[in-house]
C-alpha positions as CSV (number, residue, x, y, z in Angstrom):
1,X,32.7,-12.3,-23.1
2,X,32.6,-13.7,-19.5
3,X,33.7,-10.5,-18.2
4,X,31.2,-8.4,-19.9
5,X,28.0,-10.9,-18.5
6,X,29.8,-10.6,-15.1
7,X,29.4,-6.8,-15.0
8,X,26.0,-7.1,-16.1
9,X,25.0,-9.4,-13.5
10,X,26.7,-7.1,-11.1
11,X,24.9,-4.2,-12.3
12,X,21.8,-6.2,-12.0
13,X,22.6,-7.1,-8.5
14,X,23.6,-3.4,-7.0
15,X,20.4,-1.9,-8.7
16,X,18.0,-4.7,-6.9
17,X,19.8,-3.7,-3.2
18,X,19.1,0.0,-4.2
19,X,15.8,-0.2,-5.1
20,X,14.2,2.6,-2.9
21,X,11.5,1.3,-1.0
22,X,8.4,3.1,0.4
23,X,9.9,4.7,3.6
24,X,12.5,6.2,1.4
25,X,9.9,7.3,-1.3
26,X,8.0,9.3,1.6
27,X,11.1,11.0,3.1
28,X,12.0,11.8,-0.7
29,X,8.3,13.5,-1.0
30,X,8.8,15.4,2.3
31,X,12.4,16.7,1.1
32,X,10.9,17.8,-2.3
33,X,7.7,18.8,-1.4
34,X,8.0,19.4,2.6
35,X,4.7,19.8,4.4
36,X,2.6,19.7,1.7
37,X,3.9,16.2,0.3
38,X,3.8,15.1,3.4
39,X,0.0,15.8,3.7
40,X,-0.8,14.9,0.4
41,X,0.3,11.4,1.2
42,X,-1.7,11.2,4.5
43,X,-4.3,12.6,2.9
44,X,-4.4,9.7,0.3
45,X,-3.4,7.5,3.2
46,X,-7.2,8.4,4.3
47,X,-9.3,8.4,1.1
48,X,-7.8,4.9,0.2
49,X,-9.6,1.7,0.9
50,X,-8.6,-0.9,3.5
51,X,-5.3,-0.5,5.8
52,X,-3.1,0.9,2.7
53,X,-0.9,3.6,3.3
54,X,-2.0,5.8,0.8
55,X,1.1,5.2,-1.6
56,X,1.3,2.0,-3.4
57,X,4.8,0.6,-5.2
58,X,5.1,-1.5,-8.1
59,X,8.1,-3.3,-7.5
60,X,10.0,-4.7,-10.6
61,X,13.6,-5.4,-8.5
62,X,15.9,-3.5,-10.4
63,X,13.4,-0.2,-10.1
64,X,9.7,0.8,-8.7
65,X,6.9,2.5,-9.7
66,X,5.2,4.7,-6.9
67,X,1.8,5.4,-7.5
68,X,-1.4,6.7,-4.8
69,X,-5.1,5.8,-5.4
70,X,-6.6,3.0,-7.3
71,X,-8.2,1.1,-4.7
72,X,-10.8,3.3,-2.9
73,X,-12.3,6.7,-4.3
74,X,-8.8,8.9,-5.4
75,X,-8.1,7.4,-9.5
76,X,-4.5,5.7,-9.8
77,X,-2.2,8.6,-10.0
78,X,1.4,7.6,-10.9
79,X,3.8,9.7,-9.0
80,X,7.5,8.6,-9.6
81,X,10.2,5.7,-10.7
82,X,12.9,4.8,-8.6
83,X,15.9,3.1,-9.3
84,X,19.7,3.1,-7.4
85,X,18.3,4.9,-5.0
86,X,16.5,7.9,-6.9
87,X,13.6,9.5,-7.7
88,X,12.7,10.6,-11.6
89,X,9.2,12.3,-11.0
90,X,6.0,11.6,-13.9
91,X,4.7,14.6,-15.0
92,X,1.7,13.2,-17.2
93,X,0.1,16.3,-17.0
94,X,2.8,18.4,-18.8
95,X,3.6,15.8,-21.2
96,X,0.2,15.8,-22.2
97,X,0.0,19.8,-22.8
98,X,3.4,19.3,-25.1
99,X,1.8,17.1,-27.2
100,X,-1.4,18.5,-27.3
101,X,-3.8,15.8,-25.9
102,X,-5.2,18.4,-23.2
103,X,-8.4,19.0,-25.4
104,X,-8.6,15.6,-27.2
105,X,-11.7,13.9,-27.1
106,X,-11.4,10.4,-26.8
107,X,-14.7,8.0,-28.3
């Protein structure tokens, strides 16, 4: 039983020192996406109120949210999680056209 909380902890412990942070969530858009995730984010960088960089990060220690908008004019757009040092992209768009919520109405 000990050993089995002890590699849990441990787990716990290696995904909170690889929890990406922003710098590593920008090069990660610029790899994917090259110039045009680069611009994206400056231009969001821009349109954002205040001195934010245009991408904000939820931060839950074991794995991040990465988000842009949502505090100036651009909505809150959720862009990806990361966790041990990856990046799973949110598609909401597509998974609302699978479900069919693209025409919904909502009252």
């Amino acid at each position: 039983m000990r050993l089995i909380i002890f590699l849990l902890i441990a787990l716990l412990v290696v995904l909170a020192l690889t929890n990406p942070n922003e710098a590593e969530f920008r090069s990660h858009m610029q790899q994917k996406h090259g110039i045009a995730g680069s611009l994206s984010l400056k231009v969001a960088a821009i349109f954002s109120a205040g001195t934010s960089t245009g991408v904000g990060r939820d931060n839950y220690f074991i794995f991040s949210r990465y988000y842009i908008g949502g505090d100036g004019i651009l909505p809150r757009t959720d862009l990806a999680w990361g966790v041990a040092g990856k990046f799973f992209d949110i598609e909401e768009e597509d998974e609302m056209k699978k479900d069919g919520r693209e025409n919904s109405t909502r009252f």
